[in-house]
mmCIF file as gemmi writes it, N, C-alpha and C atoms, coordinates in Angstrom:
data_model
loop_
_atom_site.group_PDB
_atom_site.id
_atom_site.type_symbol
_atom_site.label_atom_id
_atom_site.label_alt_id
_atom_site.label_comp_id
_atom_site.label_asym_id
_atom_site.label_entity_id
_atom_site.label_seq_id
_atom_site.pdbx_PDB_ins_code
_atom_site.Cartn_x
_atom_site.Cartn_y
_atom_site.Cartn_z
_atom_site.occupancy
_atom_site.B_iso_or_equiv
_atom_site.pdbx_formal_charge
_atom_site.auth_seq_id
_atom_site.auth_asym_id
_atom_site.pdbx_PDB_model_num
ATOM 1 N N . UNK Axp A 1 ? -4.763 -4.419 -1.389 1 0 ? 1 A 1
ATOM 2 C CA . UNK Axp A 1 ? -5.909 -3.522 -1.51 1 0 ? 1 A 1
ATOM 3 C C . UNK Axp A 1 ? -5.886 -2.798 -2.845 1 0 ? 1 A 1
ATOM 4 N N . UNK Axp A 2 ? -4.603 -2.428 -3.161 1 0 ? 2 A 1
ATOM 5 C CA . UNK Axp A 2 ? -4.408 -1.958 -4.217 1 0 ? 2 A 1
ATOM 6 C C . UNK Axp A 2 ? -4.054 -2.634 -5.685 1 0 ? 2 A 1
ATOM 7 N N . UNK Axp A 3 ? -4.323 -4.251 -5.651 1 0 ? 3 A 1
ATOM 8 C CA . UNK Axp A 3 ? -3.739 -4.609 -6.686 1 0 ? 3 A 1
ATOM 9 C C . UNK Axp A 3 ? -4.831 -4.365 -7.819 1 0 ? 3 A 1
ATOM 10 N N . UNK Axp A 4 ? -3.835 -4.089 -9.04 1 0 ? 4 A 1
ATOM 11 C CA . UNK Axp A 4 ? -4.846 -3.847 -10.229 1 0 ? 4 A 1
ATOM 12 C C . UNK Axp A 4 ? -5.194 -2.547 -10.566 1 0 ? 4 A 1
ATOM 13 N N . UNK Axp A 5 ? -4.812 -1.377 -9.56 1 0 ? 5 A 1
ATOM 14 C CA . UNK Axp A 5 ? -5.411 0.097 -9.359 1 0 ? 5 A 1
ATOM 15 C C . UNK Axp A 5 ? -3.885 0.592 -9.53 1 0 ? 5 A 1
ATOM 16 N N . UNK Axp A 6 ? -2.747 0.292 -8.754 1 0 ? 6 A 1
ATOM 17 C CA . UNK Axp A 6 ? -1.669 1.169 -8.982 1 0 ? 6 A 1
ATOM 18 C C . UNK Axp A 6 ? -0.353 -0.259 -8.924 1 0 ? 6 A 1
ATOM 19 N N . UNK Axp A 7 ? 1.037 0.182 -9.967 1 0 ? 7 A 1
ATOM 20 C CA . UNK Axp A 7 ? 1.377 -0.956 -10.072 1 0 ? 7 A 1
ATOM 21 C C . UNK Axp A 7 ? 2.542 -1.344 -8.98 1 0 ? 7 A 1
ATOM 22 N N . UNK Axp A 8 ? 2.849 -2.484 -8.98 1 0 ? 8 A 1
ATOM 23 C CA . UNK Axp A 8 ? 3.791 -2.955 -7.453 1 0 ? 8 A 1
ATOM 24 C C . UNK Axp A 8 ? 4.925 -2.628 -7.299 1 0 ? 8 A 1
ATOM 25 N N . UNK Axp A 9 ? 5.566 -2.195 -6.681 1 0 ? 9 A 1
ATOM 26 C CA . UNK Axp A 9 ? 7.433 -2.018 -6.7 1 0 ? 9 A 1
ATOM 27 C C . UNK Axp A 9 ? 7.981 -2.665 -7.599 1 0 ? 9 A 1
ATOM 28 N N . UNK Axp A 10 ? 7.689 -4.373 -7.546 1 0 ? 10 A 1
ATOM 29 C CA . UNK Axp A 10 ? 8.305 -4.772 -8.766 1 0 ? 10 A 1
ATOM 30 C C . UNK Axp A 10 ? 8.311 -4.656 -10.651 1 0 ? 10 A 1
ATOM 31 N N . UNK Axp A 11 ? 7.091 -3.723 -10.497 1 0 ? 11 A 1
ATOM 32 C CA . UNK Axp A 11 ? 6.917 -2.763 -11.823 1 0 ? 11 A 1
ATOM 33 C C . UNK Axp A 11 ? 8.324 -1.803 -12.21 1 0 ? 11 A 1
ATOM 34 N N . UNK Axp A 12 ? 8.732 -1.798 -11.587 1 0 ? 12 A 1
ATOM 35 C CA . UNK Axp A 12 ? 9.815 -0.217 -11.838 1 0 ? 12 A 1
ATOM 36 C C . UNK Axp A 12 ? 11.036 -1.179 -11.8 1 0 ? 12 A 1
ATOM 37 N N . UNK Axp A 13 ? 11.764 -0.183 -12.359 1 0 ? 13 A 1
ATOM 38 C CA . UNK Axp A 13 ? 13.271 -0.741 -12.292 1 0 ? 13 A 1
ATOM 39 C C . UNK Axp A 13 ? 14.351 -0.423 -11.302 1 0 ? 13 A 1
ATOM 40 N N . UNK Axp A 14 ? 13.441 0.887 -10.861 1 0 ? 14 A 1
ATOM 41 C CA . UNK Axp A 14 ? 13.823 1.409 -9.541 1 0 ? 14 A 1
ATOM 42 C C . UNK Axp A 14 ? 13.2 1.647 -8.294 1 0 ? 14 A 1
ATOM 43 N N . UNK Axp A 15 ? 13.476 2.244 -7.709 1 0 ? 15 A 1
ATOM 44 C CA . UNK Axp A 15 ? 12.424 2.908 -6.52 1 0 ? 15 A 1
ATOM 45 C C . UNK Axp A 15 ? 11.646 4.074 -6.994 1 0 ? 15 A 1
ATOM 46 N N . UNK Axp A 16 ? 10.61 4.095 -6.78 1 0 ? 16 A 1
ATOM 47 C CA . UNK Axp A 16 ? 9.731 5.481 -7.276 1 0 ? 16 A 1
ATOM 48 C C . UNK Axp A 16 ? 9.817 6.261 -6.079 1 0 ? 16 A 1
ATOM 49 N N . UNK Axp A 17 ? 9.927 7.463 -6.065 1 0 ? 17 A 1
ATOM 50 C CA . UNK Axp A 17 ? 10.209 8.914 -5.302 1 0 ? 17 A 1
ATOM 51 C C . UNK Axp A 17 ? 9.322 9.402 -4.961 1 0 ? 17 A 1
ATOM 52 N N . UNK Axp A 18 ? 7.887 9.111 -6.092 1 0 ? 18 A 1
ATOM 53 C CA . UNK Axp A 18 ? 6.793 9.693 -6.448 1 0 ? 18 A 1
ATOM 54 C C . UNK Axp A 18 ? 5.877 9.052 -7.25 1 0 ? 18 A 1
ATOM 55 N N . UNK Axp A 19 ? 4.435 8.911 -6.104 1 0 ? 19 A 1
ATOM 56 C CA . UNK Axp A 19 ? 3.409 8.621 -7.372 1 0 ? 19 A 1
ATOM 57 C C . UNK Axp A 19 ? 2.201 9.424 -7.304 1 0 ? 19 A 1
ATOM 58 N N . UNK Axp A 20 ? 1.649 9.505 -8.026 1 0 ? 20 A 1
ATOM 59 C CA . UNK Axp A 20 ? 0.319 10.225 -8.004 1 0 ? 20 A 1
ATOM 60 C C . UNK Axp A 20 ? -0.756 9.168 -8.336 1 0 ? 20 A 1
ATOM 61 N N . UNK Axp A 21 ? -1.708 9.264 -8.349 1 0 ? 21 A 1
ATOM 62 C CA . UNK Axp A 21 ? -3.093 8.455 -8.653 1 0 ? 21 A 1
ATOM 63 C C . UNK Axp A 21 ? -4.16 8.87 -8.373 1 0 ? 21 A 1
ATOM 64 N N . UNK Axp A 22 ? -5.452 9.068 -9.507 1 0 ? 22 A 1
ATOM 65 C CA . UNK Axp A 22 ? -6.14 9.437 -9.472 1 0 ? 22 A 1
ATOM 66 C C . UNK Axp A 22 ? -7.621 9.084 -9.074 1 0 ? 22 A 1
ATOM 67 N N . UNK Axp A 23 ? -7.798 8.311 -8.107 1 0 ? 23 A 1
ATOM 68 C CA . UNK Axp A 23 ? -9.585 7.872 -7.564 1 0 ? 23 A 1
ATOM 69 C C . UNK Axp A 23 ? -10.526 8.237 -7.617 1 0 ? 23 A 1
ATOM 70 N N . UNK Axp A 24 ? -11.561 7.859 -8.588 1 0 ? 24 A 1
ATOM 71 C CA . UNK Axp A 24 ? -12.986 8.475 -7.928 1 0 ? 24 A 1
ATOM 72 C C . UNK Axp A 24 ? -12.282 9.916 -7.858 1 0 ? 24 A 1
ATOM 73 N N . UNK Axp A 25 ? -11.772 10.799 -8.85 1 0 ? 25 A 1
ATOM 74 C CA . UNK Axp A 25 ? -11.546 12.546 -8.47 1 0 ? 25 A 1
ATOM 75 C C . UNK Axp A 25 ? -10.743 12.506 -7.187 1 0 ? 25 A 1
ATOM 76 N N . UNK Axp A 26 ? -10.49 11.89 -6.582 1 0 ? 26 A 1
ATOM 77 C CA . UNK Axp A 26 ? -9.257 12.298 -5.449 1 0 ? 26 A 1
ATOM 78 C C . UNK Axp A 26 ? -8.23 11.8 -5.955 1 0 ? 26 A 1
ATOM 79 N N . UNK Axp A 27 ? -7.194 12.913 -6.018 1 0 ? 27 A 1
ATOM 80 C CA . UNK Axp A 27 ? -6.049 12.683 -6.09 1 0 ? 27 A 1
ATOM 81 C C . UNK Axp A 27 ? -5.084 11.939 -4.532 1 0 ? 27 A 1
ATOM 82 N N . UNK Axp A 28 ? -4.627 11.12 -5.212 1 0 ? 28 A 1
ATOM 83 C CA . UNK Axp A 28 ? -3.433 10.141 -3.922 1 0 ? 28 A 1
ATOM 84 C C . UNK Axp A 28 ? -2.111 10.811 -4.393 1 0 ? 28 A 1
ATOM 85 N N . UNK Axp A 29 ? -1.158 11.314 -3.321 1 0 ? 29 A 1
ATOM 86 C CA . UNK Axp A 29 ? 0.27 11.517 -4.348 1 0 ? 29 A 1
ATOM 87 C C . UNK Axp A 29 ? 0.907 10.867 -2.583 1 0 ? 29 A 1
ATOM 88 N N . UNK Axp A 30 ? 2.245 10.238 -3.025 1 0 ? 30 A 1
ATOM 89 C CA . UNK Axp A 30 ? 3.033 9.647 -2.231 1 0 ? 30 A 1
ATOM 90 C C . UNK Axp A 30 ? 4.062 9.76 -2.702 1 0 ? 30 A 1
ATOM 91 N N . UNK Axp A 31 ? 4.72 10.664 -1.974 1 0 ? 31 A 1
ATOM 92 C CA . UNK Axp A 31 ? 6.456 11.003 -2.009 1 0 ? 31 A 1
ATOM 93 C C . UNK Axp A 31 ? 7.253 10.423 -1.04 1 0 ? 31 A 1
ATOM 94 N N . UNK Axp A 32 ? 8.386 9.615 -1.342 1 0 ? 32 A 1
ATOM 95 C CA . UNK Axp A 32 ? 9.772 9.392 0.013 1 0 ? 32 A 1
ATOM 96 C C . UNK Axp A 32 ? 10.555 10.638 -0.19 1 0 ? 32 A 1
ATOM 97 N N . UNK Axp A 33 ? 10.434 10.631 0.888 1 0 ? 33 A 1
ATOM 98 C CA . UNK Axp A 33 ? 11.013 11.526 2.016 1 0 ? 33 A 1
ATOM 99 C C . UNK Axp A 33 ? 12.911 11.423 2.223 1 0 ? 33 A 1
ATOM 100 N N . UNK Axp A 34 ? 12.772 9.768 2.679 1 0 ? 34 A 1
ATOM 101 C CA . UNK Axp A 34 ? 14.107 9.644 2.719 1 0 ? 34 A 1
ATOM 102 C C . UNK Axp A 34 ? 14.333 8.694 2.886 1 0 ? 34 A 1
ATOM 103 N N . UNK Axp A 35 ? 15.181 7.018 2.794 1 0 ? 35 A 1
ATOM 104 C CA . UNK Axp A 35 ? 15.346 5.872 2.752 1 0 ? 35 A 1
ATOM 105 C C . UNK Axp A 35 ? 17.016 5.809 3.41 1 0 ? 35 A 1
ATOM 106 N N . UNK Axp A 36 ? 17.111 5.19 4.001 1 0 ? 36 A 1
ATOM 107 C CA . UNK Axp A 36 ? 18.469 3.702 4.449 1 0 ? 36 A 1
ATOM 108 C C . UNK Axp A 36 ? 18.416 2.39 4.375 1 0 ? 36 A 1
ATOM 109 N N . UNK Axp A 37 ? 19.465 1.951 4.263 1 0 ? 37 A 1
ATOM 110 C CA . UNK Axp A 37 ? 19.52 0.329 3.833 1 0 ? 37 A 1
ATOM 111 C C . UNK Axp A 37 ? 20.172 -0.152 5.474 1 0 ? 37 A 1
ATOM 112 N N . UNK Axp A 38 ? 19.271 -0.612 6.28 1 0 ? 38 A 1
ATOM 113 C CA . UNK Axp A 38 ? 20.047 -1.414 7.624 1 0 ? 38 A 1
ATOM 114 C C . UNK Axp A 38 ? 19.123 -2.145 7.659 1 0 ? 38 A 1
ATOM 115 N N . UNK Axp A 39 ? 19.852 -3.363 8.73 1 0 ? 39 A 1
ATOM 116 C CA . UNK Axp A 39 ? 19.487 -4.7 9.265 1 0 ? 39 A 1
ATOM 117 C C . UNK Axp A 39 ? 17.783 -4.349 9.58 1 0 ? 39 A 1
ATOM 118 N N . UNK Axp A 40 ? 16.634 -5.122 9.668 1 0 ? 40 A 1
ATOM 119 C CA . UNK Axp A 40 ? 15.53 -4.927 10.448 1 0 ? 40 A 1
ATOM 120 C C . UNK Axp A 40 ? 14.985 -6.21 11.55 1 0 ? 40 A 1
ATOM 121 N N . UNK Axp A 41 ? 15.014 -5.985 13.148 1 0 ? 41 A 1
ATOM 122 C CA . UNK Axp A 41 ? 15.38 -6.607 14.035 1 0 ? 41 A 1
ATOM 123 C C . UNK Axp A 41 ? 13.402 -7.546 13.629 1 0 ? 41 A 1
ATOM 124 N N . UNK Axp A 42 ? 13.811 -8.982 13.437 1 0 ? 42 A 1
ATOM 125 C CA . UNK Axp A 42 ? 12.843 -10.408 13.413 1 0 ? 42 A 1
ATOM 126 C C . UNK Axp A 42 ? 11.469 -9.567 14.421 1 0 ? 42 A 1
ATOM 127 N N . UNK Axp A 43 ? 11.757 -8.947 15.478 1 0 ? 43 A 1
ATOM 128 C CA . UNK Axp A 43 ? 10.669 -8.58 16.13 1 0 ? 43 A 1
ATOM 129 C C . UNK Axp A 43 ? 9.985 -7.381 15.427 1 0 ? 43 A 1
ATOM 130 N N . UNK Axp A 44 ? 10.458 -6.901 14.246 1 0 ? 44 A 1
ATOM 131 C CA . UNK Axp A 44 ? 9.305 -5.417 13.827 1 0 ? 44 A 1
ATOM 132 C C . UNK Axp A 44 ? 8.208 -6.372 12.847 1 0 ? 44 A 1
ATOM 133 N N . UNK Axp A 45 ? 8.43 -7.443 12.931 1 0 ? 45 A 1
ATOM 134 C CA . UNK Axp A 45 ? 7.8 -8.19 11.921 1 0 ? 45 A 1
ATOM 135 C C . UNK Axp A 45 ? 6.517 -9.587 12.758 1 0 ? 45 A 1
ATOM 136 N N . UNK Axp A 46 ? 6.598 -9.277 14.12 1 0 ? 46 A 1
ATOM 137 C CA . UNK Axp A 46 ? 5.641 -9.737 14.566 1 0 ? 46 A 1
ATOM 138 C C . UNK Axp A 46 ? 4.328 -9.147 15.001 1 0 ? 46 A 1
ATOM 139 N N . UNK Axp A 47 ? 3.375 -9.922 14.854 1 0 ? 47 A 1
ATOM 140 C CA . UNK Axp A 47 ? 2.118 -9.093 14.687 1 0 ? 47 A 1
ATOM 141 C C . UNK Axp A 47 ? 1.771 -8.854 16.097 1 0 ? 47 A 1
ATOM 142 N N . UNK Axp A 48 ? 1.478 -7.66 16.189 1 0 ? 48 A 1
ATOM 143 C CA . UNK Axp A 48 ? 0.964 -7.018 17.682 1 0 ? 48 A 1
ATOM 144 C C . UNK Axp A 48 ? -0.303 -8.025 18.426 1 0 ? 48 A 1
ATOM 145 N N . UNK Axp A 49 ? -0.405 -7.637 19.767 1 0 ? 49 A 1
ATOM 146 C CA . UNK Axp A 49 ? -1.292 -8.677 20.418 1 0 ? 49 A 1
ATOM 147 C C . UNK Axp A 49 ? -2.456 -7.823 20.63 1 0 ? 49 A 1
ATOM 148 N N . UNK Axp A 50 ? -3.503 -8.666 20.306 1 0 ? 50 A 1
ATOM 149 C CA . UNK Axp A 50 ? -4.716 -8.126 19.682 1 0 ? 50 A 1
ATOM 150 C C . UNK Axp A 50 ? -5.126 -7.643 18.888 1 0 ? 50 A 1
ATOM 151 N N . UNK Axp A 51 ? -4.093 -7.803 17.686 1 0 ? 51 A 1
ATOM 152 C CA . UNK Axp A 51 ? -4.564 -7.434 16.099 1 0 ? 51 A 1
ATOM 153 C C . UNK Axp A 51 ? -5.824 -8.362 15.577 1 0 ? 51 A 1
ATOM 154 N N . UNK Axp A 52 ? -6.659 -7.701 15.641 1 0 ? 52 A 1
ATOM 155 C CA . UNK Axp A 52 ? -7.228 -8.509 14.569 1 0 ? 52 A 1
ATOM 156 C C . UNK Axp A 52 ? -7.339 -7.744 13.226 1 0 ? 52 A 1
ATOM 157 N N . UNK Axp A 53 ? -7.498 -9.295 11.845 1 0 ? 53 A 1
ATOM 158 C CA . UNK Axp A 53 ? -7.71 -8.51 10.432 1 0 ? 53 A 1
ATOM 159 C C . UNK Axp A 53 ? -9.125 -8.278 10.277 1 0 ? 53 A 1
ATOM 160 N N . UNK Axp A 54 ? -9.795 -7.398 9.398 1 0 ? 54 A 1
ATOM 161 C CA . UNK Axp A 54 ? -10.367 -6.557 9.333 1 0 ? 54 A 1
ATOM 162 C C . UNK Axp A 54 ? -10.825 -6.92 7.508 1 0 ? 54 A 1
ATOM 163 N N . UNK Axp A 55 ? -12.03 -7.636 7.637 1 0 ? 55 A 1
ATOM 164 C CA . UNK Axp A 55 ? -12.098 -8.346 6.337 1 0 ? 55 A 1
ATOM 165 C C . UNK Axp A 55 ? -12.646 -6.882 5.32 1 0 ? 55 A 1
ATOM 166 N N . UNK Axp A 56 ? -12.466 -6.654 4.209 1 0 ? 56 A 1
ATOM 167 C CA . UNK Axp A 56 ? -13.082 -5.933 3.293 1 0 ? 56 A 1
ATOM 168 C C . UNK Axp A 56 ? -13.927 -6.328 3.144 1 0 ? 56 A 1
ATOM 169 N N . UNK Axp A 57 ? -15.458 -5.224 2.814 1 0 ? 57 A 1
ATOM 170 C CA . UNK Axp A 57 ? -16.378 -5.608 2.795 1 0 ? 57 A 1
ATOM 171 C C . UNK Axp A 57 ? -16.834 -5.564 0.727 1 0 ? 57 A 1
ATOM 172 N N . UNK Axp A 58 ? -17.5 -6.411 0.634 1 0 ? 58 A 1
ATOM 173 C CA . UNK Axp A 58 ? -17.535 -7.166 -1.354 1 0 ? 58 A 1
ATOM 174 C C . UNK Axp A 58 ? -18.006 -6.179 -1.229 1 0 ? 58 A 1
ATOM 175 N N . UNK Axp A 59 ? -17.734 -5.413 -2.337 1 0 ? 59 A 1
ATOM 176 C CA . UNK Axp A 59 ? -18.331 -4.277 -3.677 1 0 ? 59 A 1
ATOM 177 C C . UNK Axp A 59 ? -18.635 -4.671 -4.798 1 0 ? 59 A 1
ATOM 178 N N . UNK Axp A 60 ? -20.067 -4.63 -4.485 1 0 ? 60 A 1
ATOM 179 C CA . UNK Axp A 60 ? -20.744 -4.76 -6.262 1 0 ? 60 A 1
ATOM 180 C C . UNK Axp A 60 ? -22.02 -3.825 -5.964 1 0 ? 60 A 1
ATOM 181 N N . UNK Axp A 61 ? -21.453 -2.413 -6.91 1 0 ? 61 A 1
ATOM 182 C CA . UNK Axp A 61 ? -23.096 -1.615 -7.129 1 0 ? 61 A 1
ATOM 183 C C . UNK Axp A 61 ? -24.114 -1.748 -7.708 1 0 ? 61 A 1
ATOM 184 N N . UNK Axp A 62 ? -23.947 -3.274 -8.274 1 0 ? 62 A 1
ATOM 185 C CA . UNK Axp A 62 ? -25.215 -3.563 -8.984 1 0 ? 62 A 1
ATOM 186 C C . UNK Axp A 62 ? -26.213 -4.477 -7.957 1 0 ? 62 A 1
ATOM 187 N N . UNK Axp A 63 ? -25.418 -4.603 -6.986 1 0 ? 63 A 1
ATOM 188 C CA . UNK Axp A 63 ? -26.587 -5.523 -5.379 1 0 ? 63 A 1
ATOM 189 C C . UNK Axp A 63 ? -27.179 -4.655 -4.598 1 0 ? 63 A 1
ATOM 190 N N . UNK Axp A 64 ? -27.635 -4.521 -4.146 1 0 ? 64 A 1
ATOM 191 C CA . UNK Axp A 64 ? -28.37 -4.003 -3.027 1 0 ? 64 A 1
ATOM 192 C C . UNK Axp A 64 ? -27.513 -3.878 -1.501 1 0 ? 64 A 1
Protein backbone atom coordinates (compact mmCIF):
# COMPACT_ATOMS: atom_id res chain seq x y z
CA UNK A 1 0.00 0.00 0.00
CA UNK A 2 2.76 1.92 0.85
CA UNK A 3 5.28 1.29 -1.77
CA UNK A 4 6.89 4.38 -3.25
CA UNK A 5 5.41 6.75 -0.28
CA UNK A 6 7.65 5.49 2.67
CA UNK A 7 10.81 3.30 2.28
CA UNK A 8 10.92 -0.69 3.17
CA UNK A 9 12.84 -2.21 6.12
CA UNK A 10 15.23 -3.24 3.70
CA UNK A 11 16.16 0.53 3.19
CA UNK A 12 17.90 0.87 6.61
CA UNK A 13 20.71 -0.83 7.89
CA UNK A 14 18.91 -1.27 10.90
CA UNK A 15 15.63 -1.39 12.50
CA UNK A 16 13.96 2.02 12.65
CA UNK A 17 12.50 2.92 16.25
CA UNK A 18 10.80 5.70 14.53
CA UNK A 19 9.20 7.12 11.55
CA UNK A 20 7.27 9.99 10.83
CA UNK A 21 5.54 10.80 7.43
CA UNK A 22 3.85 13.35 6.19
CA UNK A 23 0.28 12.81 3.97
CA UNK A 24 -1.93 15.02 2.45
CA UNK A 25 -1.03 17.36 6.01
CA UNK A 26 -1.51 14.36 8.28
CA UNK A 27 1.15 13.48 10.02
CA UNK A 28 1.78 9.31 10.43
CA UNK A 29 4.52 8.74 13.25
CA UNK A 30 5.21 4.97 14.22
CA UNK A 31 7.30 4.13 17.14
CA UNK A 32 8.41 0.33 18.55
CA UNK A 33 7.62 0.00 21.61
CA UNK A 34 9.54 -3.11 22.16
CA UNK A 35 10.84 -6.21 20.05
CA UNK A 36 12.11 -10.10 20.81
CA UNK A 37 13.69 -12.47 18.63
CA UNK A 38 11.62 -16.09 19.18
CA UNK A 39 10.47 -18.96 17.12
CA UNK A 40 6.89 -17.95 15.33
CA UNK A 41 4.47 -21.09 15.48
CA UNK A 42 3.58 -22.06 11.06
CA UNK A 43 -0.07 -21.42 12.36
CA UNK A 44 0.20 -17.34 13.02
CA UNK A 45 0.81 -17.36 9.39
CA UNK A 46 -2.38 -18.92 8.17
CA UNK A 47 -5.02 -16.92 6.82
CA UNK A 48 -8.18 -16.75 8.96
CA UNK A 49 -11.48 -18.39 7.65
CA UNK A 50 -13.44 -16.00 5.93
CA UNK A 51 -10.91 -13.52 5.05
CA UNK A 52 -11.58 -12.09 2.20
CA UNK A 53 -9.03 -9.44 0.25
CA UNK A 54 -10.36 -6.26 -0.18
CA UNK A 55 -9.27 -4.89 -3.66
CA UNK A 56 -8.12 -1.05 -3.65
CA UNK A 57 -10.13 1.00 -5.37
CA UNK A 58 -7.85 2.93 -8.84
CA UNK A 59 -7.13 6.58 -8.09
CA UNK A 60 -6.96 8.90 -10.79
CA UNK A 61 -8.39 12.59 -10.08
CA UNK A 62 -8.35 13.37 -13.42
CA UNK A 63 -11.60 10.61 -14.12
CA UNK A 64 -14.69 11.08 -12.99
Amino acid sequence: ITKGVMPGAADFDGMPIRTEVDMAGNKIVTSLVSVKEEPVAAGDFQIPTGYAEMKMPAFNPAQP
